[in-house]
N, C-alpha and C positions, 0 to 999 in steps of 0.2 A: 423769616418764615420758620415756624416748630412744625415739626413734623414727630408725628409719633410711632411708636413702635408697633405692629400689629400682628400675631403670634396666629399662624395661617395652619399653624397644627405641629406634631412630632410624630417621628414614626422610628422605625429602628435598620440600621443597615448592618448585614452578616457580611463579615467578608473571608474568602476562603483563600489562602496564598499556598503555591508550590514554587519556594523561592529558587530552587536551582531548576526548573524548568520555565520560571517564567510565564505561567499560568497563574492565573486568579479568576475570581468567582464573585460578582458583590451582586449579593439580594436587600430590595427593601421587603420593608413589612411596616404594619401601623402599630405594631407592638413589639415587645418582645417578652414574652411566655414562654414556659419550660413545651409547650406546644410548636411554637414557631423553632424553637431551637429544632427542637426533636426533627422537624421535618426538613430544615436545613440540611443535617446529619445526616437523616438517609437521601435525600440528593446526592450526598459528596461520595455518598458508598454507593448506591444505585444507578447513577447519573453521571458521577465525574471517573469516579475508578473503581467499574463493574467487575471487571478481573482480578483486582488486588485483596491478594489475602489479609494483609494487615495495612491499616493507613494509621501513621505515625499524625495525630493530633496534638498540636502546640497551643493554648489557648488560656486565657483569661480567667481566673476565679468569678466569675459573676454566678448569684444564686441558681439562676436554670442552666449553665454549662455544666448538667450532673448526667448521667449516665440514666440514673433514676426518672427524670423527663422522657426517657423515653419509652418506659413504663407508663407513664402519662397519658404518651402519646397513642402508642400501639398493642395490638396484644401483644401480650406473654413472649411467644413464638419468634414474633416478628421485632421485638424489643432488642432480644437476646441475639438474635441474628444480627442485626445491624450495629452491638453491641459487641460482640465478638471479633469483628475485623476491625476496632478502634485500638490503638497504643494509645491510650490518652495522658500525657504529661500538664503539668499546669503551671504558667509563672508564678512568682510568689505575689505573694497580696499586691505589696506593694513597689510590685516590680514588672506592672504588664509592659513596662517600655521592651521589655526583653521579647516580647511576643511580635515577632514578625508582622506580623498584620496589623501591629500598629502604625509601623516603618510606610507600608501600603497606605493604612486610612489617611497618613500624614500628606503623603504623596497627591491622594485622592481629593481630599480638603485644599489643597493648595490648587491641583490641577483642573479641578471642577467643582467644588462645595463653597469657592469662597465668595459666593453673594448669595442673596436670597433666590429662594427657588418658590413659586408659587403653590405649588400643591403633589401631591407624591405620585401621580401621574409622569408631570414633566421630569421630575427625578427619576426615574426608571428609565425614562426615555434618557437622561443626559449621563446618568451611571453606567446603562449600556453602552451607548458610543463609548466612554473613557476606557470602560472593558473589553471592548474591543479592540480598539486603537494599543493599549497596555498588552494583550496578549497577541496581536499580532506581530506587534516589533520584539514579542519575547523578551521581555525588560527582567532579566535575572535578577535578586536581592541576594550579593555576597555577603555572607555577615563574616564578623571579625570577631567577636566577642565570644571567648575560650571558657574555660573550667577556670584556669589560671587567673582570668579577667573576672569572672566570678565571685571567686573567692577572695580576691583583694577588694573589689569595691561594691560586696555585698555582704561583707563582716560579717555583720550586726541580723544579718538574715540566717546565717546559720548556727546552730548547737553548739554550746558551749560546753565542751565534755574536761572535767575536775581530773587530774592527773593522777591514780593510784598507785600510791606506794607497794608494793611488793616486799614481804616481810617474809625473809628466809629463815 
């Protein structure tokens, strides 16, 4: 018997981790546009942590993770606002492994994503329960991985600065 492969669509999943508290957030979407980001981001400011003056963001170099999307998104006003209570850091190109939230999608893919899912309905539905279940038991993410750890096995990622002589 052949059986063939049959591609039922794609769509895009945000995921938002607060690893020492043990909170996560995973949204689908049928895309991802500097649009869908933008409106992720003010969720996580409006909706996850409405009191917090500054929220420390960890995230990925992809083309719509820019600040500027959210100018896309919103007016002016409401841009800069939502834009104001972000710290936003970025892995390097090619180093999202470093980005916590991959650690989580890794989790996610093994825990729930690893067969075919019919349509992005039932993914919502079966991404909620895992999110659920994950922030009930409060499943912290220790990481281990230093400046020290950094800089030895990411070399070749950072500046290489020529050593100047000083001529008395």
């Amino acid at each position: 018997m052949d059986s063939e492969y049959v591609r039922n669509g794609s769509c895009s999943i945000f995921v938002f981790v607060e690893p020492l508290g043990g909170v996560r957030h995973v949204s689908v979407r049928e895309r991802r546009t500097a649009i869908d980001w933008a409106e992720e981001i003010r969720y996580l400011v409006d909706v996850s942590y409405p009191d917090r003056d500054k929220i420390i963001l960890v995230m990925d170099n992809l083309n719509t993770h820019a600040l500027s999307s959210l100018y896309k998104a919103f007016p002016a006003p409401e841009a800069r606002r939502i834009a104001k209570k972000l710290e936003i850091h970025y892995t390097p190109k090619h180093g999202s492994w470093l980005d916590i939230a991959e650690i989580e999608i890794n989790v996610m893919t093994r825990q729930c994503l690893s067969r075919r899912i019919a349509d992005i309905v039932l993914l919502r539905q079966e991404l909620a329960v895992w999110e659920r279940e994950r922030n009930e038991h409060t499943v912290c993410i220790h990481w281990q991985f230093t400046t020290d750890n950094a800089r030895t096995k990411l070399v070749s990622l950072y500046p290489k600065f020529d050593m100047i002589a000083k001529n008395n």
